[in-house]
C-alpha positions, 0 to 999 in steps of 0.5 A: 479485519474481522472478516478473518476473525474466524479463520485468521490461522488458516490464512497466514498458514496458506500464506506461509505455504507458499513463501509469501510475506506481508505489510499489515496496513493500518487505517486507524489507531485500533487497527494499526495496533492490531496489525503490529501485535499480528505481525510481532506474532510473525516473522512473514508479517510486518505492520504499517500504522496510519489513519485513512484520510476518511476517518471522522474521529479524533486525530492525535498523531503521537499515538501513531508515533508511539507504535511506529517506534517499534522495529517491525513497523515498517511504513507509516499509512496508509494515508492521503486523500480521499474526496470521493467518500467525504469532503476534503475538510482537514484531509491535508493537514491530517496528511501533512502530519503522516508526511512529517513522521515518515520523515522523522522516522525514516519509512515508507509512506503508503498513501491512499488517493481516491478523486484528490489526485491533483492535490496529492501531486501538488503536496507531492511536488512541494514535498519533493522540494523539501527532500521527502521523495528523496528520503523515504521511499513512496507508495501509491497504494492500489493504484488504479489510474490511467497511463498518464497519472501513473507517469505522473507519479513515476516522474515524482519517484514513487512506486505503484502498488497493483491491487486485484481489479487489474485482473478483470478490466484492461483499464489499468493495462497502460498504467501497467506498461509505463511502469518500469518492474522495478517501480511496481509492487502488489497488493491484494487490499484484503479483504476487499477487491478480489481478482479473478477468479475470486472476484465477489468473495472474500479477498486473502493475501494468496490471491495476490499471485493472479495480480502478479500473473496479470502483470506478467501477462501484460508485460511478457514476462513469467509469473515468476519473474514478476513475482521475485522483482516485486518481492525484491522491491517490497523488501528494499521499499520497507527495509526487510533485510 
């Protein structure tokens, strides 16, 4: 992104600091091929290619297939369903496409849902009868729903990513409760959605340890507890070995 055009370096070297590795996530063509030269340029980074659901371009998915063909692409997304930017228009058969290459390919899916959440679980629902949640595992990417939508989801097998808006409001708290540590992974969605305390400025992949620490708090655990099962999770849901 290139709100860390000016001190990209200096973020992953904060990163690397604390031990800390990342999923680049794509949300178009060019990004995507930019996150998997940033993440072959790292061994704490890896990269995940796919086209948000409001994208207005052209759509070819091969161009995709082409970049997820290399060993540190490790999810195909993110991807989904967004109604509340732009109409549903083409939406789930751009989706069904990203759905047939994770397959294809054996990795994760990182969907992006925003106001489509009863269409998602009914493409979920259907997909799981042809295998998909089976196969490969699913990611609710910054998921910030209620208690009962997280269940929802849960039931369907997929994990849930926390993103930073769960540090200042309790809306999310019962989503939080429901889902089992082993079902949660965190995000920080960088540059977007700081956390408190850096609500309003630019979001970085540190922050993602307030996330972290809110989970804890909710739950009664330690930061660290928190910390090392959703590490252990990310490196099981993406293959890092």
């Amino acid at each position: 992104m290139p709100q860390f055009d000016a001190d990209r370096a200096e973020v992953l070297a904060r990163m690397k600091e604390r031990g800390m590795g990342a999923v680049v996530i794509g949300t178009d063509f060019e990004g995507s091929k930019e996150g998997l030269a940033l993440a072959k340029q790292h061994d704490f980074l890896w990269a995940s290619v796919g086209c948000h659901p409001n994208h207005t371009g052209d759509f070819d998915i091969s161009i995709f297939r082409e970049l997820a063909a290399d060993p540190k692409v490790v999810a195909i997304g993110e991807c989904g369903l967004d109604y509340f930017r732009s109409k549903p228009n083409g939406q789930r058969e751009r989706f069904e496409q990203h759905i047939s290459l994770a397959q294809k390919l054996n990795k994760a899916l990182v969907i992006h849902c925003r106001d489509a959440h009863d269409d998602m679980l009914e493409m979920l629902v259907f997909e799981q009868g042809r295998t998909l949640l089976k196969k490969v595992p699913v990611v609710m990417h910054f998921f910030t729903g209620s208690g009962e939508l997280a269940q929802k989801y849960l039931d369907l097998g997929c994990y849930l990513s926390f993103p930073g808006p769960i540090t200042y409001t309790t809306m999310y708290d019962d989503s939080i409760h429901v889902c089992p540590l082993d079902k949660i992974l965190i995000e920080t969605d960088s540059p977007f959605a700081a956390p408190v305390p850096y609500r309003g400025k630019r979001n970085e992949p540190v922050y993602v340890e307030q996330v972290a620490a809110k989970i804890a708090q909710i739950k009664g655990l330690t930061t660290e507890e928190v910390a090392a099962q959703t590490a252990h999770n990310t490196s099981a849901v993406f293959k890092l070995g």
